[in-house]
N, C-alpha and C positions, 0 to 999 in steps of 0.2 A: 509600359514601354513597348514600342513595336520593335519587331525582330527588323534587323540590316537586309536581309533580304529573304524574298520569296519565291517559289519555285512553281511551277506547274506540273502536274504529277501526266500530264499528257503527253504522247510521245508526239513531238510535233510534226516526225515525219509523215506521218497521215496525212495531216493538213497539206504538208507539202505536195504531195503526191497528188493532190485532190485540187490543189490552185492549179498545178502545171496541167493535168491531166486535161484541165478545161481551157488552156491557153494562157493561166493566169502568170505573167515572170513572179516566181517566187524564189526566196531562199532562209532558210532559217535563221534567226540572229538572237541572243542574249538581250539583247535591248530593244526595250518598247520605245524609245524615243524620249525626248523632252518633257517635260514639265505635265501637260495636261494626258496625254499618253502613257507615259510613265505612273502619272499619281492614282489614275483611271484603272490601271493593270495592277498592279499595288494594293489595292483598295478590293479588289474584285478576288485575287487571290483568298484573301482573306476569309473567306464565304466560306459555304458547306459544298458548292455545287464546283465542278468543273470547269476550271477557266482556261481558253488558250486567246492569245492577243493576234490580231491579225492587221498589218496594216493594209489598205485598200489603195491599189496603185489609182492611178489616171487611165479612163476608160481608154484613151488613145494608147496605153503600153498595151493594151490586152490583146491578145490576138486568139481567136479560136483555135483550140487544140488539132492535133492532127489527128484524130480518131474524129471529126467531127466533116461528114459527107459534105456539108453545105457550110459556109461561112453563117455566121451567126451575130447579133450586135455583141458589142463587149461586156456591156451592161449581164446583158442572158449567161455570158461565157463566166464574168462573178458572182452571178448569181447563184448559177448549177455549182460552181465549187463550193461558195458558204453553207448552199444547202446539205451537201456531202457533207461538210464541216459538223453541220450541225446535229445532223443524224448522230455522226461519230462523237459528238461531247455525250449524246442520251442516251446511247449504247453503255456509254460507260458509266456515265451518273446513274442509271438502272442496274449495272453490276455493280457497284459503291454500295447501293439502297440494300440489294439484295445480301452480299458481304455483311453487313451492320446489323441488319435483322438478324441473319443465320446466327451471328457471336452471342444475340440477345437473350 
């Protein structure tokens, strides 16, 4: 039987910090959305590695950050966030790794 629900152990203001910071509108929410969204996040939880869900606006909401000298396409301005993003899940999935060993 699967558990009613599951959690992320990331703290998602990171992410947050790291959409806006590059112009990305963000805000945190409990919900992944509908059906394939939902079942996708769900499923992913379920793993060993570190999951956070992120929905991906419409390149016309994005606007470059105001730390950013020149306008930049929107696409580039999702991009630099995800990759922040993604740095920050390997940071931590390598402090996990490291935690596990040390108990071993």
């Amino acid at each position: 039987e699967q558990p009613p629900e599951r959690r992320t152990a990331l703290p998602p203001v990171q992410a947050l910090r790291a959409l806006r910071r590059n112009g990305v509108p963000a805000r945190v929410s409990r919900d992944a959305g509908r059906y394939l969204c939902n079942a996708g996040y769900y499923r992913a939880l379920a793993g060993p590695a570190p999951v956070l869900f992120v929905h991906v606006p419409k390149p016309a909401s994005i606007r470059p950050g105001p730390r950013r000298a020149r306008r930049i396409p929107a696409q580039a301005a999702l991009a630099a966030a995800l990759v922040e993003i993604a740095a920050q899940l390997l940071v931590l999935s390598r402090r996990r790794v490291a935690a596990t060993a040390a108990l071993r």
